[in-house]
Residue frames as a rotation matrix with the C-alpha (Angstrom) as fourth column:
UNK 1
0.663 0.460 -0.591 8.55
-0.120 -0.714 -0.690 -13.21
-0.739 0.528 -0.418 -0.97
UNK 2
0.255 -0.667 0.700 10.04
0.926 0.377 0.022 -13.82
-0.279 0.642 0.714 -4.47
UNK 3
-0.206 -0.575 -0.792 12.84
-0.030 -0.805 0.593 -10.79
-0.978 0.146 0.149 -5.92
UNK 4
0.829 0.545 -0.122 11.22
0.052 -0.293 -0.955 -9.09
-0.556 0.786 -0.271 -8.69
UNK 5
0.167 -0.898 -0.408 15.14
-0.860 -0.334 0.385 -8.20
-0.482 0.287 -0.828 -9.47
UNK 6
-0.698 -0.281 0.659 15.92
-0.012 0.924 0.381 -12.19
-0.716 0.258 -0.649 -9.86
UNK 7
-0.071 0.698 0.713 12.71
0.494 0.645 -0.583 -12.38
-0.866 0.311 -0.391 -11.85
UNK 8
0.756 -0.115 -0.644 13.37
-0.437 -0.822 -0.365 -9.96
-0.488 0.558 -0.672 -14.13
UNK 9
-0.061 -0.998 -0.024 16.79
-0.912 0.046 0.407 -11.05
-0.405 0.047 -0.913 -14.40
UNK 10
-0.308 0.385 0.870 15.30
-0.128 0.889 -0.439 -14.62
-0.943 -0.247 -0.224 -14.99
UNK 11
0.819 0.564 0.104 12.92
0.265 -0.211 -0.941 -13.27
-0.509 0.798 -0.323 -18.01
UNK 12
0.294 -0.624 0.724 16.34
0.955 0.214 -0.203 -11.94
-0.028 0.752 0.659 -19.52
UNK 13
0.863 -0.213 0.459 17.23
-0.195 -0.977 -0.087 -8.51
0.467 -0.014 -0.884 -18.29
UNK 14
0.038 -0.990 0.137 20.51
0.311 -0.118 -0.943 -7.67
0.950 0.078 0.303 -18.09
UNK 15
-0.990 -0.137 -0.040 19.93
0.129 -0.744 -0.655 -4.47
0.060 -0.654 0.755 -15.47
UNK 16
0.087 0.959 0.268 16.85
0.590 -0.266 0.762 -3.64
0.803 0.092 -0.589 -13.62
UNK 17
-0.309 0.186 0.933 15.93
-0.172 -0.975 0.138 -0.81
0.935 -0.118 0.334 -12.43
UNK 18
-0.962 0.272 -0.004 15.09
0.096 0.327 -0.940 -0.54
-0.254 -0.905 -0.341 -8.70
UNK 19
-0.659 0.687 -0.305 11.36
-0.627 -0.727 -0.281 0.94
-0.415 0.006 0.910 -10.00
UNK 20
0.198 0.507 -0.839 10.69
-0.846 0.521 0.115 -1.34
0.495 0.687 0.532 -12.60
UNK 21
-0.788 -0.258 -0.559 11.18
0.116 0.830 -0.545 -3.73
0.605 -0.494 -0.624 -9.71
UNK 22
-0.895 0.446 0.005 8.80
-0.337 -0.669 -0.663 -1.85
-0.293 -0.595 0.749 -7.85
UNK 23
-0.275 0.904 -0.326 6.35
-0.912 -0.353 -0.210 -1.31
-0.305 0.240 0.922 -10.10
UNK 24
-0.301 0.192 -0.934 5.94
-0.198 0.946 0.258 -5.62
0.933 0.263 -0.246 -11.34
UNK 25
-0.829 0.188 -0.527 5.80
0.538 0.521 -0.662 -6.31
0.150 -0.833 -0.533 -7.99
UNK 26
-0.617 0.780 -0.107 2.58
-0.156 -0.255 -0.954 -4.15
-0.771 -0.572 0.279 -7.78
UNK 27
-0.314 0.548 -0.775 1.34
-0.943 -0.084 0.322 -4.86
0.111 0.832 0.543 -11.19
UNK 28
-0.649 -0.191 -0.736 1.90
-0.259 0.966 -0.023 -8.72
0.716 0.175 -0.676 -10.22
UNK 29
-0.822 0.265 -0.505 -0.14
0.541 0.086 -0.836 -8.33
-0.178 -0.961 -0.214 -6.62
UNK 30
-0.644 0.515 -0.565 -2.63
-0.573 -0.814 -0.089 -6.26
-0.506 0.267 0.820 -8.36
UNK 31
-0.236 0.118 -0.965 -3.31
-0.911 0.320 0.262 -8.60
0.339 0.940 0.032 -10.87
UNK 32
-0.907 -0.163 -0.389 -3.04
0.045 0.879 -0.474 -11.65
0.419 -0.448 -0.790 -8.61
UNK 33
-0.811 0.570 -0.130 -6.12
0.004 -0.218 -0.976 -10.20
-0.585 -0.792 0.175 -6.28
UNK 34
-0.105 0.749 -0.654 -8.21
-0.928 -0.310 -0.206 -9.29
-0.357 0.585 0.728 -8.89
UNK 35
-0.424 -0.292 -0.857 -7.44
-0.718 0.685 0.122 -12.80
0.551 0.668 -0.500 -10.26
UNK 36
-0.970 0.055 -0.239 -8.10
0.240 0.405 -0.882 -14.59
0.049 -0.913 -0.406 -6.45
UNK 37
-0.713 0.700 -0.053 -11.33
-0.309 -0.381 -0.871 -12.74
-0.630 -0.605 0.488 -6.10
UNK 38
-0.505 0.077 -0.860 -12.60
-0.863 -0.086 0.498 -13.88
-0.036 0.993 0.110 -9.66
UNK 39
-0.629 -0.222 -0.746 -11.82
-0.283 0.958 -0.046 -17.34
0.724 0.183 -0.665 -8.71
UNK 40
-0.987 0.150 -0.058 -13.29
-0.012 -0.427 -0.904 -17.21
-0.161 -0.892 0.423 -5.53
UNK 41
-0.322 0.900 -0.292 -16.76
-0.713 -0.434 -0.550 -16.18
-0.623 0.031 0.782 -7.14
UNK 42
-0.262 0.169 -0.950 -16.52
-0.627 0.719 0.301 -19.15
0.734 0.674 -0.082 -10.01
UNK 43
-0.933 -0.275 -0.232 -15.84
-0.120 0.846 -0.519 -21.70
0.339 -0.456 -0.823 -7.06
UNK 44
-0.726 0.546 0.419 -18.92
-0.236 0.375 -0.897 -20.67
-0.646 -0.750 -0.143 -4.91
UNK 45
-0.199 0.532 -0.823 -20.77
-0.975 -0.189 0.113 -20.14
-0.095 0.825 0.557 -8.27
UNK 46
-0.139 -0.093 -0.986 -20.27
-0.393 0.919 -0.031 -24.23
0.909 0.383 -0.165 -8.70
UNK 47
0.454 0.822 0.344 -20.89
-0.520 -0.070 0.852 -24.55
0.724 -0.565 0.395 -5.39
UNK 48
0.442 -0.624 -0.644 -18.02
0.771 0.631 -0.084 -25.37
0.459 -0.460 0.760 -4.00
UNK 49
0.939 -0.339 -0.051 -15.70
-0.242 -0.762 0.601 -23.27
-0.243 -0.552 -0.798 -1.08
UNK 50
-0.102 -0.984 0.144 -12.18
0.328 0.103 0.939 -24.53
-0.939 0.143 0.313 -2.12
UNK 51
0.469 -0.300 -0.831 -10.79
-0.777 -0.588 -0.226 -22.81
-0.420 0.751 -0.509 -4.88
UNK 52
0.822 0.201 0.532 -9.66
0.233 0.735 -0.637 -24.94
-0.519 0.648 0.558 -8.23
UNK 53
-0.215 -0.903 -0.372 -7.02
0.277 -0.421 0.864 -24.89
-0.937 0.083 0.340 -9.92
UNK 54
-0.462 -0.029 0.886 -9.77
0.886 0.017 0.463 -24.44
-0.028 0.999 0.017 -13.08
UNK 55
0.764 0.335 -0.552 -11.13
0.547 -0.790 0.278 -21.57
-0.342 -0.514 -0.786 -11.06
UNK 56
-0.004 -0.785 -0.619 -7.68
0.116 -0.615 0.780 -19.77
-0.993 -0.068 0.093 -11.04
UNK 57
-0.590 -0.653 0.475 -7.16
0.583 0.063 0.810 -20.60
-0.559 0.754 0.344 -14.61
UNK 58
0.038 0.791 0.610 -11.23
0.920 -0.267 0.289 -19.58
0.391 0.550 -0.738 -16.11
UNK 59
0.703 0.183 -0.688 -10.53
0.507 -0.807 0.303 -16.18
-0.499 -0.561 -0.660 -13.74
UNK 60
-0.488 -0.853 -0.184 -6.97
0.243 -0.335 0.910 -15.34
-0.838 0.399 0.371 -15.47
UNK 61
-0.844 0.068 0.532 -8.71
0.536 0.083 0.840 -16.08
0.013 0.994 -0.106 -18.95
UNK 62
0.299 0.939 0.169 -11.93
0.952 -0.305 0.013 -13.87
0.064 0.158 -0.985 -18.12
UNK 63
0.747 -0.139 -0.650 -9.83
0.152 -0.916 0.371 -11.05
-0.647 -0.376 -0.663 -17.00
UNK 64
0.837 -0.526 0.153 -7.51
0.106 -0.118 -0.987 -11.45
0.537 0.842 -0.043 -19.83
UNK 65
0.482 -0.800 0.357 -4.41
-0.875 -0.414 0.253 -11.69
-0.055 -0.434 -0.899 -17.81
UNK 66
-0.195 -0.782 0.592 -3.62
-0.249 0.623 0.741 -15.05
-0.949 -0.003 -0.316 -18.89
């Protein structure tokens, strides 16, 4: 599991909060699923069972999260 703290800290925060550690890690795992399940539905859509890595990307960019 990757430390939201380091990743934060990574992105350029000085100090993070224990919460606002918290609360990325669910925004990030939130966001991820909804993303996964997206992809998921393109892949069989094309008729295929393995997820893509243009699957992941056309899911991010319908859901506006990338």
């Amino acid at each position: 599991m990757f430390d939201m703290d380091d990743f934060l800290r990574h992105a350029g925060a000085e100090r993070v909060d224990e919460s606002a550690s918290a609360k990325l890690g669910e925004v990030l795992e939130d966001n991820g699923s909804a993303v996964l399940f997206r992809a998921k539905q393109l892949a069989r859509h094309a008729g295929r069972r393995r997820v893509m890595r243009k699957d992941v990307l056309l899911a991010a960019r319908l859901l506006k999260v990338a």
